[in-house]
Structure formats: C-alpha cells, structure tokens
C-alpha positions in Angstrom: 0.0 0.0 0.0 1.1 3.5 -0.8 1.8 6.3 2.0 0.7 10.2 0.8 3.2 12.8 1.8 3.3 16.2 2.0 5.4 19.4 2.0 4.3 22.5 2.8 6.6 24.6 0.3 6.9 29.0 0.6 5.8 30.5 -2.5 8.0 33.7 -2.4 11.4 32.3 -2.0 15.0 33.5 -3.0 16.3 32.4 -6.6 18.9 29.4 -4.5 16.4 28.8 -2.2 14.1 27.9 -5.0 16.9 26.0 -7.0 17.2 23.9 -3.7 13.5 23.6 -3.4 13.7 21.7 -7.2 16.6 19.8 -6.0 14.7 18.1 -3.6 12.3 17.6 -5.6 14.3 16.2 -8.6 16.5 13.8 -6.0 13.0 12.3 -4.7 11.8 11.1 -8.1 15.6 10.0 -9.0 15.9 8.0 -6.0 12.3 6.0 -7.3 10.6 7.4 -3.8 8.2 8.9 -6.5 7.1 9.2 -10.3 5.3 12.4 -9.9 5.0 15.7 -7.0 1.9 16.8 -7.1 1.3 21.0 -6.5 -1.5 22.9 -5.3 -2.3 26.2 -3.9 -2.5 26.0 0.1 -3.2 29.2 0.7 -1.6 32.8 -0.4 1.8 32.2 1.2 2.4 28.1 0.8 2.0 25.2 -2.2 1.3 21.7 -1.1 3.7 19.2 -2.4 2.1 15.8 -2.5 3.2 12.6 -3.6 2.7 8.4 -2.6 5.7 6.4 -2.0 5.8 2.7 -1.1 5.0 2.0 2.3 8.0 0.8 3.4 10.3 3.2 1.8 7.8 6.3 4.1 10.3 6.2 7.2 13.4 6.4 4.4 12.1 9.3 2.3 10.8 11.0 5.4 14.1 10.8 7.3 15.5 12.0 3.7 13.4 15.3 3.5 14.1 15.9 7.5 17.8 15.6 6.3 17.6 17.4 3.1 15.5 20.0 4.9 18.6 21.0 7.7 21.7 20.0 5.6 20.6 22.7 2.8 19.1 25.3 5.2 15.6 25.7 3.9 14.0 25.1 7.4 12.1 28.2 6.6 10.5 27.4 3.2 10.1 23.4 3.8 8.1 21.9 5.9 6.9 18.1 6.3 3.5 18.6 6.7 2.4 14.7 7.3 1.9 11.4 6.1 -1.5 10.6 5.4 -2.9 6.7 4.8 
C-alpha cells in the first residue's frame, strides 16, 4: 500500500532557495521514492507538495526530506507537513 506525503513549500522564496526547493524535488523522483509531486495552492503564502511512495520506503524518504531540509538550510521554506494513509 502507498503512503501520501506532503510538504508545505513557501511560495515567495529566493532564486537558490528555490533552485534547492527543485533539488529536492528532482532527487525524490531519481531516488524511485516517486514518479510524480503533485502542487496545489494552500493558501496565499504556501504550495502543497504531494506525492505516494511505497510503504516501506515512508520512514526512508521521510528521514531523507528531514535531512535534506537542515543540511541545505531551507528550514524556513520546507516543511513536512504529514503522512496521510
């Protein structure tokens, strides 16, 4: 079965926070965690970033994101939002 996450994701963000932002995105689908992100409109300030991976690669990608999210300094702009069922 396939675990939902999402990523609450800044709309207005620098030009190399937002080429990290893509990074993270790109790496997820290259690793195979994903085939596609999915993007809406949360409100005026945030996108949602959602997309399924398997269920036993959820603790993997989300320890990855946690990672990704503090190593590149984007604390402010990413958030993990939660992993729905």
């Amino acid at each position: 079965m396939n675990k939902t996450i999402k990523l609450r994701v800044k709309k207005e963000i620098e030009e190399d926070k937002e080429l990290k932002v893509l990074k993270l995105k790109g790496t997820l689908i290259s690793r195979g965690y994903t085939e596609i992100i999915h993007i809406a409109d949360e409100n005026e300030d945030f996108h949602l970033n959602t997309f399924t991976t398997l269920q036993d690669q959820k603790k993997e990608v989300e320890n990855y994101i946690l990672d990704y999210i503090s190593s590149h300094n984007v604390n402010d702009i990413i958030t993990l939002v939660s992993t729905v069922k």
